[in-house]
C-alpha positions in Angstrom: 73.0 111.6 89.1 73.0 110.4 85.7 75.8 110.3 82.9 74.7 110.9 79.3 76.4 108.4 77.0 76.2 110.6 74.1 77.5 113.8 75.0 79.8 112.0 77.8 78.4 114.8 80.3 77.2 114.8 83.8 73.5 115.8 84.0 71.6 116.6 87.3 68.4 117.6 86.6 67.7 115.6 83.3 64.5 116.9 81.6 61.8 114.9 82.5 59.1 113.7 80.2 56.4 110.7 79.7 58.5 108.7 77.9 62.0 109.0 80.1 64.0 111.4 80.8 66.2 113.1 78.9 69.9 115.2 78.9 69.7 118.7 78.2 71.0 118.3 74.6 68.0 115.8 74.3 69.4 112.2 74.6 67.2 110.1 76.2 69.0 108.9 79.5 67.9 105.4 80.5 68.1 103.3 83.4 72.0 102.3 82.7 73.0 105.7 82.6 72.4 106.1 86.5 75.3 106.4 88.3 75.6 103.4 91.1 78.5 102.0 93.1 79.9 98.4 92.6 77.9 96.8 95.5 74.8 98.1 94.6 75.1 96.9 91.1 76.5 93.5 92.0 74.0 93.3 94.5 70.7 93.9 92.6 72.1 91.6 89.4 73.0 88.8 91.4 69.9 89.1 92.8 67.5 89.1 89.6 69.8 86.9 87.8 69.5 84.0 89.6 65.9 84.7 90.5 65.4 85.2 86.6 67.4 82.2 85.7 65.8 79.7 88.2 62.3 80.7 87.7 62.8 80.0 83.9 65.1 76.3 84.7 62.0 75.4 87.1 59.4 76.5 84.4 60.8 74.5 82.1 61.7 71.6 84.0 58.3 71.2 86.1 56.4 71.8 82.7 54.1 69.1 81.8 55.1 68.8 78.5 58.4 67.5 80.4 56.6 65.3 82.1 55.2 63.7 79.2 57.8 63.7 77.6 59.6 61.4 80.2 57.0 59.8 80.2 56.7 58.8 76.3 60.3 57.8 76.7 60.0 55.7 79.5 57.0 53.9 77.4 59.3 53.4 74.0 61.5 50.8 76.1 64.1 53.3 77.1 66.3 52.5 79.9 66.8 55.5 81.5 65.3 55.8 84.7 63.0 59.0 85.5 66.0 60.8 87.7 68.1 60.3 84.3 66.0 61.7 82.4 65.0 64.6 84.7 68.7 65.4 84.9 69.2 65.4 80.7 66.4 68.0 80.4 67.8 70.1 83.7 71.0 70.3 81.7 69.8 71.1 78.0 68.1 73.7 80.1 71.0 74.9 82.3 73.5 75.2 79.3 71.6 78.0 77.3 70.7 80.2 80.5 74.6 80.0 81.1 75.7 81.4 78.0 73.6 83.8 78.1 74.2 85.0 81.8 77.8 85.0 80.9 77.6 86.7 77.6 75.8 89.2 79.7 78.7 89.6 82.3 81.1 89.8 79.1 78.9 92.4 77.5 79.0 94.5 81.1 82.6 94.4 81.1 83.2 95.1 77.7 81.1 98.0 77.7 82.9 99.5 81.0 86.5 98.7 79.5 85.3 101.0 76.7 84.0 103.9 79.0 87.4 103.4 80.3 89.5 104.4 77.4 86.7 106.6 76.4 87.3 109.2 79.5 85.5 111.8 80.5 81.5 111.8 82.8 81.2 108.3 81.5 83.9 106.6 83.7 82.0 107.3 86.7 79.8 104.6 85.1 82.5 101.7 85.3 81.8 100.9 88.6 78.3 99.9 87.6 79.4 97.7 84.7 81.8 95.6 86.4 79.5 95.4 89.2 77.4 94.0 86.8 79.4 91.9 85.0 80.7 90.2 88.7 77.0 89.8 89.1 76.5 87.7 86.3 79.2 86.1 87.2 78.2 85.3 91.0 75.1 84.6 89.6 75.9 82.1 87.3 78.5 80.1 90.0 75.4 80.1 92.7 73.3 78.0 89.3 75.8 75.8 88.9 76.6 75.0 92.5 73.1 74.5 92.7 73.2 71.8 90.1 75.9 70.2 91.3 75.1 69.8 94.8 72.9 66.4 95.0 70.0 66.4 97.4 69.4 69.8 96.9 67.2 69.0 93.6 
């Protein structure tokens, strides 16, 4: 079942068309207008947020332009040793994923707390914000246990 934002109604057979599908008064209904529970929500976010947000760490960490990078340092007479340096790119990395994982999970629960004061066909959407939001959340506690659990990296 989907919930059109716009005309805070409940649509069942939403008008379907190449581009999307669309409410009877002709909003276009996208994939955040479905209606899901809280486990399925917080299920599928944790679950391509961390996916997301390690693929892009690991891209950016096994790059080879990381590597040289080290590399010129270590050359230049600095100090550091390799695992040092490894773990000051992992965290310039780390630190802008996690702002915006959790600026995602504020966003998700901002948007339900308004649906909530809102009323009407959109409250049956909270459940999918928050479960979002706790996602993030989850998400972004599994990164940074990750990180700080030595041996596992």
């Amino acid at each position: 079942m989907y919930v059109c934002k716009k005309c805070n109604q409940e649509v069942e057979k939403p008008k379907a068309s190449i581009q999307g599908k669309y409410c009877p008064a002709g909003h276009r209904l996208r994939g955040d207008a479905v209606v899901h529970s809280f486990w399925e929500s917080f299920a599928r976010t944790v679950a391509t947020t961390f996916v997301i947000s390690f693929i892009v760490i690991l891209a950016v960490t096994q790059n080879s332009d990381t590597a040289l990078f080290i590399a010129q340092r270590r050359q230049h007479g600095d100090t550091h040793t390799v695992a040092e340096l490894t773990h000051s790119v992992l965290v310039s990395v780390l630190v802008p994923v996690l702002i915006i994982v959790f600026l995602n999970s504020w966003r998700a629960f901002h948007e339900g707390n308004k649906w909530k004061k809102r009323g009407g066909a959109v409250q049956k959407l909270i459940p999918r914000a928050r479960g979002r939001g706790f996602g993030h959340l989850a998400a972004a506690a599994g990164l940074l246990a990750l990180f700080f659990v030595p041996g596992l990296w």
